[in-house]
N, C-alpha and C positions, 0 to 999 in steps of 0.2 A: 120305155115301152113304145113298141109302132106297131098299135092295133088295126090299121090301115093299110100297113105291108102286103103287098099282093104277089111279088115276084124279088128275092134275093140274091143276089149271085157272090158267092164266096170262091171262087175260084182260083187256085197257086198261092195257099195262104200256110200250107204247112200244117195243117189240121190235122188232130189224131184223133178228135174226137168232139161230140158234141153232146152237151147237156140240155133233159127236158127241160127243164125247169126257164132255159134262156128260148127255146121255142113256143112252152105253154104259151106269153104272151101275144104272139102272133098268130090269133085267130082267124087272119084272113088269106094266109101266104097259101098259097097256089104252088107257085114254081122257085124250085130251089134248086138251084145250080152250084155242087161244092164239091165239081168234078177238080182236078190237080190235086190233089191233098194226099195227106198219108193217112190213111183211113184202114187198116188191116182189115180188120172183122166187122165188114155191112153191117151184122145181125144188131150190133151195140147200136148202131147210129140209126137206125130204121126202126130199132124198140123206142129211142128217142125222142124220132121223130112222129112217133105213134101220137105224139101230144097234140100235133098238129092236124087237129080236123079238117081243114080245106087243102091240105097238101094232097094235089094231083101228082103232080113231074119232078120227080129227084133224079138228079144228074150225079152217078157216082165213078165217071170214064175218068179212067188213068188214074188213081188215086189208091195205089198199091195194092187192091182189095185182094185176099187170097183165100178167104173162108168166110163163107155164108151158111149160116147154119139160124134156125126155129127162132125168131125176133118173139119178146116177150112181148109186145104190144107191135102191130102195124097199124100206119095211118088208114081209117079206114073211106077213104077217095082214094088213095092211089092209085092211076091205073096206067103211068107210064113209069118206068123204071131204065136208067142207061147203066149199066154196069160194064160199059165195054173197054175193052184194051184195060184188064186187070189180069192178074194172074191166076185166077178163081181155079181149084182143085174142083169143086162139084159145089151143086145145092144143097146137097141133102136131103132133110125132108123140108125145106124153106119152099119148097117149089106148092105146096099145098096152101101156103098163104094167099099166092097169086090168084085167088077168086076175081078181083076186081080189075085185074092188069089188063090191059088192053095192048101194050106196048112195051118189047122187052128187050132190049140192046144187050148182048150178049159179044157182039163180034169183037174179034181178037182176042177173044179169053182164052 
């Protein structure tokens, strides 16, 4: 457990995915960068990450993302999101979560 964590970077690690349960404990992490990864569907990894109360900035650039669709749980800080240079077909209705987004990297999608 690294309940101290404030900033992560997982970056070209081959990731398809990530579990609540290894986030719950990081109550203090802010900025998570787990852009290069194989990440298909945002919506799994962002419900995930919904555990994570001080998550402001997720980094999900280049990380094959091609469908974003209604996350069962969002982190409720987030308010920067980089989803860019993915292959993203559309939002959906995901785009009604974004209440808190301040900052949304889209380019190259």
């Amino acid at each position: 457990s690294l309940p101290n964590l404030t900033h992560l970077i997982l970056r070209g690690n081959r990731l398809s995915g990530i579990s609540g349960e290894v986030v719950r404990p990081l109550i203090r992490l802010g900025n998570l960068d787990i852009s290069s990864n194989r990440f298909r569907d945002a919506s799994s990894v962002i419900a995930a990450l919904g555990l994570a109360p001080a998550l402001r900035t997720l980094d999900l650039q280049d990380s094959n993302v091609t469908s974003f669709e209604v996350p069962s749980r969002f982190p409720p800080r987030l308010s920067r999101l980089v989803l860019a240079s993915n292959p993203i077909s559309g939002l959906g209705g995901a785009a009604a979560f974004f209440g808190n987004i301040r900052r949304l990297d889209l380019s190259h999608s």
